[in-house]
Steps between C-alpha positions, in 0.01 A plus 500: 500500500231581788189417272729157444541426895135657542357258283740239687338620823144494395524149431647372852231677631225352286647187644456598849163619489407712854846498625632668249313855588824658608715393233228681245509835691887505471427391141267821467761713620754360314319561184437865597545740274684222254233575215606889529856449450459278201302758368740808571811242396300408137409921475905577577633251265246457215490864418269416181139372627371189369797414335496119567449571859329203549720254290783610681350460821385107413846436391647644848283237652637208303858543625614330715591576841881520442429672166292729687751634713779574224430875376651412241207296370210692607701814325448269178129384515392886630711628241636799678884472401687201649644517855621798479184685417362308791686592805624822361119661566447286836790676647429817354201478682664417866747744511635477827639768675885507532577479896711778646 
């Protein structure tokens, strides 16, 4: 979703040539660190390297933006178990203290 609004972004500010200098610095530090996560998320999930890493990855980019945002779905075209599968290891890995 933020290399979809990035590339949203980067357009508008094509468009307004010199003024858009501060709109491309909070671009930059939107995009920090974006690359790195993809490639720890891909590592986590895709246990077995090269297996159709990059297929999977084009077909993530041809959903659409509702489609996108149902777990459901991008369980299906990663192929790492349905929803289930999905959210069980994001919130295994955000364990959040209980409060006492």
């Amino acid at each position: 979703m933020v290399r979809r609004i990035a590339e949203e972004v980067d357009g508008y500010s094509t468009e307004l040539g010199t003024d858009s200098r501060l709109v491309r610095l909070q671009l930059e530090e939107m995009l920090a660190g974006v690359e790195e996560e993809r490639r720890q998320i891909l590592r986590d999930y895709l246990r077995r390297p090269g297996l159709g890493r990059g297929r999977r990855l084009a077909a993530l980019s041809q959903l659409s933006t509702e489609r996108l945002l149902d777990l459901s779905r991008v369980a299906s075209v990663m192929r790492i178990g349905g929803n289930r599968g999905l959210t069980s290891r994001a919130s295994a890995a955000v364990r959040v203290p209980a409060l006492v």
